[in-house]
N, C-alpha and C positions, 0 to 999 in steps of 0.2 A: 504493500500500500504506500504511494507516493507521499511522501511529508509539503503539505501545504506551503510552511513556508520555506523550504528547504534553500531555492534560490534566491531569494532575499537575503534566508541570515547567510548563506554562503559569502556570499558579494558585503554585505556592511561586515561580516566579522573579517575580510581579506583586507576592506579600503582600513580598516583600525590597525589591522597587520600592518602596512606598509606608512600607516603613517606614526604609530610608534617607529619602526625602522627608521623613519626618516632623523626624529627627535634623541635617540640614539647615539647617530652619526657612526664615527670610528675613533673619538677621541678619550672613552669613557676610561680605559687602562690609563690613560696617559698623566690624566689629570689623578688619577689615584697613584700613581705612583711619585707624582710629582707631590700631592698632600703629604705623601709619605715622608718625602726628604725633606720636606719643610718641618714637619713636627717632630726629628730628629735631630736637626738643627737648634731646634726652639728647646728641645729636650736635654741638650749641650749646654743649654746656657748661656747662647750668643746673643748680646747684648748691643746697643744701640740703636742709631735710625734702620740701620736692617732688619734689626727684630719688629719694629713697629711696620715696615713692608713687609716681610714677611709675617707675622700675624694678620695682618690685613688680608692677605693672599690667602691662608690657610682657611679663613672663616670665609671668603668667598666660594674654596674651593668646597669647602663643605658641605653649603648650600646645593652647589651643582652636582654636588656625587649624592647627596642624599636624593635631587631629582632625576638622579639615573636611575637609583634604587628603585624608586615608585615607578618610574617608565618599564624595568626590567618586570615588577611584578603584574605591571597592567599587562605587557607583553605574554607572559606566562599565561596571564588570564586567556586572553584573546588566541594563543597557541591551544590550549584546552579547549575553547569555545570552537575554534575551526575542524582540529581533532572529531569531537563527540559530533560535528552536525554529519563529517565525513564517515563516521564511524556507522551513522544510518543510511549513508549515500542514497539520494532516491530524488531523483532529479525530476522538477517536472516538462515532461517533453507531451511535445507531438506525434501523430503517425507519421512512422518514416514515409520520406519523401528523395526519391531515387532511392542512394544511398545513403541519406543524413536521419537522423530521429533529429528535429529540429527542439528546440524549447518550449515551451509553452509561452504562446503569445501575453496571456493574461499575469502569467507569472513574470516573465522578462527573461533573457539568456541571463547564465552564468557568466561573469565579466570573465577578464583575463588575470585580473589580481588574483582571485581565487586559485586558479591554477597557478601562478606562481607563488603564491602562499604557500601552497597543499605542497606540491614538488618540492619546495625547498625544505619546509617540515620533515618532509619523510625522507628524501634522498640527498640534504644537502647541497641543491643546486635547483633554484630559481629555472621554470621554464614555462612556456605559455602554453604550452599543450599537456596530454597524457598519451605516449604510445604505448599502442599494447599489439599482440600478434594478429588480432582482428579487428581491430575499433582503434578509432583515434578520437579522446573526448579536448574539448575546446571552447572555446566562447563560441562556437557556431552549432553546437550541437555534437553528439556523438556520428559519429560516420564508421559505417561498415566498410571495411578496408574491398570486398568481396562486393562486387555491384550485381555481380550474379546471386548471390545468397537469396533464398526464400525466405518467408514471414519465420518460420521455426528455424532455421537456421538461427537468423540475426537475433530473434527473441532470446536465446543459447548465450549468443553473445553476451548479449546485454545483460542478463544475468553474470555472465563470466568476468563482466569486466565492473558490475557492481559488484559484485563479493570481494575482487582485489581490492577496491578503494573502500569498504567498506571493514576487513581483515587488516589492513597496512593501517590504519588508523587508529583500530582497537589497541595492534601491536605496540605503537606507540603511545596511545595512554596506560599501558600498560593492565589492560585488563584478559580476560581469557577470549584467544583469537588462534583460528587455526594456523597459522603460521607457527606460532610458537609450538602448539601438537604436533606438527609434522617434524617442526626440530628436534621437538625430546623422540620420534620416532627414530628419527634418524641416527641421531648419535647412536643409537641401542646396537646400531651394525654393526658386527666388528671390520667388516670389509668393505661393504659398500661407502661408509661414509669418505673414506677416500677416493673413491674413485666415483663419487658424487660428484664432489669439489674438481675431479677432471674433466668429468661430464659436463659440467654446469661453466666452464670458462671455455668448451673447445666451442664454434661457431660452426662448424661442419657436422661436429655429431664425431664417435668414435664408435669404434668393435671391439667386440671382447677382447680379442688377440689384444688390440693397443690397449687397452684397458688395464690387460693383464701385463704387458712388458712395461707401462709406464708406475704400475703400483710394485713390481717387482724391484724398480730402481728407488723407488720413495725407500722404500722398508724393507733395505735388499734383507740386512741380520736375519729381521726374523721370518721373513719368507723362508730364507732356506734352513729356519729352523720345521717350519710347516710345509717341505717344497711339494710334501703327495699329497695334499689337502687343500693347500692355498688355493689354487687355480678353480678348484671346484666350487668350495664354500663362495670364494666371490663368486661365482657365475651362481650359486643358490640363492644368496642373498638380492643381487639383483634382481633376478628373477622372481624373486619374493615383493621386490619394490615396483614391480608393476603388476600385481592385484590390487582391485578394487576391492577384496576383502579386508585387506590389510590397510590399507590407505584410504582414505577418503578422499585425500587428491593426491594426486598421484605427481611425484616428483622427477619420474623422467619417463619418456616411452621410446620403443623401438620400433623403428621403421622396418619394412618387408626385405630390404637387403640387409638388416641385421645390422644399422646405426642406434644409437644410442643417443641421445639427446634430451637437455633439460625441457621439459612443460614450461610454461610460463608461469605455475603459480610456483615451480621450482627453481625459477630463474630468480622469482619477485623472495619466495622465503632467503635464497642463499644471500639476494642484497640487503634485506631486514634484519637478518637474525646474528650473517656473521659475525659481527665486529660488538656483539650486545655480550658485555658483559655480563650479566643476567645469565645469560644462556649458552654464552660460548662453551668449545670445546676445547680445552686444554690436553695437550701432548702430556704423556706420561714422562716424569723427572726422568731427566737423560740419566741418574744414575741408574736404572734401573735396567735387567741386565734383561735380555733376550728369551733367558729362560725362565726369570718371573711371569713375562709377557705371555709365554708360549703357556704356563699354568694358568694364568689367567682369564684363557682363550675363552669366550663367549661361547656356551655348547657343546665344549671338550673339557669335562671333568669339574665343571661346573657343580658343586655340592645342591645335594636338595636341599638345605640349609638355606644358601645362597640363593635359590630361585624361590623358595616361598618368600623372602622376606623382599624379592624384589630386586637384589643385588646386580647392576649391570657389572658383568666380566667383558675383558676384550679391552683393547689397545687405549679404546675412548674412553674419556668418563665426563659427567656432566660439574 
């Protein structure tokens, strides 16, 4: 169900976005650090017509860093505010027309601040559109990349591309969002989660074969402490990462010549999730020696101790 006012608060909580930004600037460190040296100085005990300039300076600068504070917290606000309305993404449009779902006339389009808002929020880079593998959304409406596509086709889309902006923005307020589910799935792999991470940066797509020679050179040690098993458990584990039983979106698929390649909400979790400390996945301490590694294999000799209480074994750990 469409939210009413959805592109309205879209567009007035983006124009607040950018006009704190503007009041901001880039000088806010500068002058704090310059406070700094002055109330050091003053703290020394340097005495004269300096002191009395510099006190002057300090209690001006004061003023202005305490109204960075308040701009910083109104910012946070209005980052929250753009977040939650994107976190119910539900744009009001029109029947498509060619290939556009236009806006709804009585509501108004979505400006362009929005979309450089939103983008910059979530990806750290300002940009006036949204691309996605099918749809491109905009100040002009969403547009179906596919001018051939059917009503059910593009309706598919449109779906697919509101749960991305609607998941990518939960993530960010930090509430429960599938991206983050699909990360804690993933880590759980002892194999595939590396050779996710090569999936997911090749542009062509890989094969097993390269799959397996380029995870062979990552983690040569303990490959060849596992060389009759390794090759297989990854090609299991993969294989396990393209069931829809197991996945509810599915983080890579393979093409009919046997390429490998990230999905798109696989593309979207790997840019979300990597660098979250929250969630990251940290390498096991380099001092730790190959045949710890190899006992603690995910699935091989794994205690039932360990698996009732939930215990992830294997290389990764969350």
């Amino acid at each position: 169900m469409a939210i009413p006012i959805f592109n309205k608060r879209a567009n007035s909580s983006a124009d607040e976005y950018w006009k704190l930004k503007s009041l901001k600037g880039e000088g806010g460190k500068t002058k704090e650090q310059e406070l700094e040296e002055i109330e050091k100085l003053l703290e020394k005990g340097i005495g004269g017509k300096l002191r009395d300039d510099l006190e002057n300076r300090a209690s001006q600068l004061r003023s202005e860093v305490m109204s960075e504070f308040e701009v910083d917290r109104r910012m946070r606000d209005v980052m929250d505010d753009i977040l939650d309305a994107t976190s119910k993404f539900a744009p009001n449009l029109e029947p498509r027309t060619d290939e556009i779902y236009p806006y709804d006339a009585k509501q108004g389009p979505i400006h362009e601040a929005y979309f450089r808002a939103i983008t910059e929020i979530l990806f750290g880079k300002a940009d006036d559109h949204i691309e996605f593998d099918d749809a491109i959304i905009s100040s002009k409406g969403i547009e179906i990349k596919n001018k051939q596509s059917d009503e059910i086709e593009s309706l598919k889309v449109l779906n697919r591309v509101t749960m991305l902006m609607q998941e990518s923005a939960k993530k960010k307020l930090g509430i429960f969002n599938q991206f983050d589910e699909a990360w804690s799935n993933l880590v759980q792999q002892d194999f595939a989660y590396r050779a996710f991470e090569m999936i997911v940066k090749s542009r062509e797509g890989m094969n097993l074969s390269e799959i397996q020679d380029l995870c062979h050179r990552v983690d040569q040690e303990y490959q060849e402490l596992v060389r009759d098993i390794y090759d297989e458990k990854l090609e299991k584990e993969l294989e396990g990462m393209l069931s829809d039983v197991i996945w509810q979106n599915r983080l890579i698929e393979r093409s009919n010549d046997g390429l490998y390649r990230a999905t798109e909400f696989g593309k979207w979790m790997w840019e979300l999730c990597k660098d979250d400390h929250h969630v990251k996945i940290e390498r096991e301490p380099r001092g730790r020696s190959s045949l710890d590694k190899l006992k603690a294999l995910g699935g091989f000799g794994r205690s039932d101790r360990d698996k009732k209480s939930g215990k992830v074994g294997g290389k990764w750990k969350l």
